[in-house]
N, C-alpha and C positions, 0 to 999 in steps of 0.2 A: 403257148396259151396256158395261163393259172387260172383255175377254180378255188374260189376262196367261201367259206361258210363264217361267219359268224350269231353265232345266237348270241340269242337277248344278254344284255349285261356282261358280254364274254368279248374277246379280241379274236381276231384273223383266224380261221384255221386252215392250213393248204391241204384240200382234198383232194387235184391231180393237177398234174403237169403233161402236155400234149405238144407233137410235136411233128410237121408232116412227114418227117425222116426215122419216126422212132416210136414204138408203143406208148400209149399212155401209162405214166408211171404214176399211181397209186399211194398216199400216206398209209401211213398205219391206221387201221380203225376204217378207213375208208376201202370199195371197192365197186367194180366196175357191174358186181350184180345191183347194187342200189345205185349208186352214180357213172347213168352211163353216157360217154362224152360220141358225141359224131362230131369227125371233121373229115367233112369229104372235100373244100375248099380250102385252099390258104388260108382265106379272108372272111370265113364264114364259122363260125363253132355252136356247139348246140348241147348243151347238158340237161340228161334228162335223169328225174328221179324217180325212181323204181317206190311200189308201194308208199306211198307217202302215210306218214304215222305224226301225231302232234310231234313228236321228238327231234321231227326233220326243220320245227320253225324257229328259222335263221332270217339273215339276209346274206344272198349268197352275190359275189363278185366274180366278176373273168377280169384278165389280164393279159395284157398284149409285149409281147416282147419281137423287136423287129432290130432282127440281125442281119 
């Protein structure tokens, strides 16, 4: 699973990659004290944002990868 942010007038940015075998792994600039991801299901994911500040308004995207 990807989490993706894009703010206004800006492109894609990958803020974590999750995975039920492996920690979430974190971009630079992002982390798990503001963006925190639960996935306690396969089939289920849930990102929550910690403190929410004007600076967080995006539109934010998941992504499904099925290997």
């Amino acid at each position: 699973m990807f989490w993706y942010q894009q703010p206004p007038r800006n492109g894609l940015k990958l803020i974590v990659s999750s995975s039920t075998w492996s920690h979430n792994s974190y971009e630079d600039g992002y982390s798990e004290a503001k963006f925190e991801v639960n996935r306690e299901y396969t089939d289920y994911t849930l990102m929550t944002i910690k403190n929410v500040t004007p600076k967080d308004e995006a539109t934010y995207f998941c992504a499904a990868s099925d290997h």
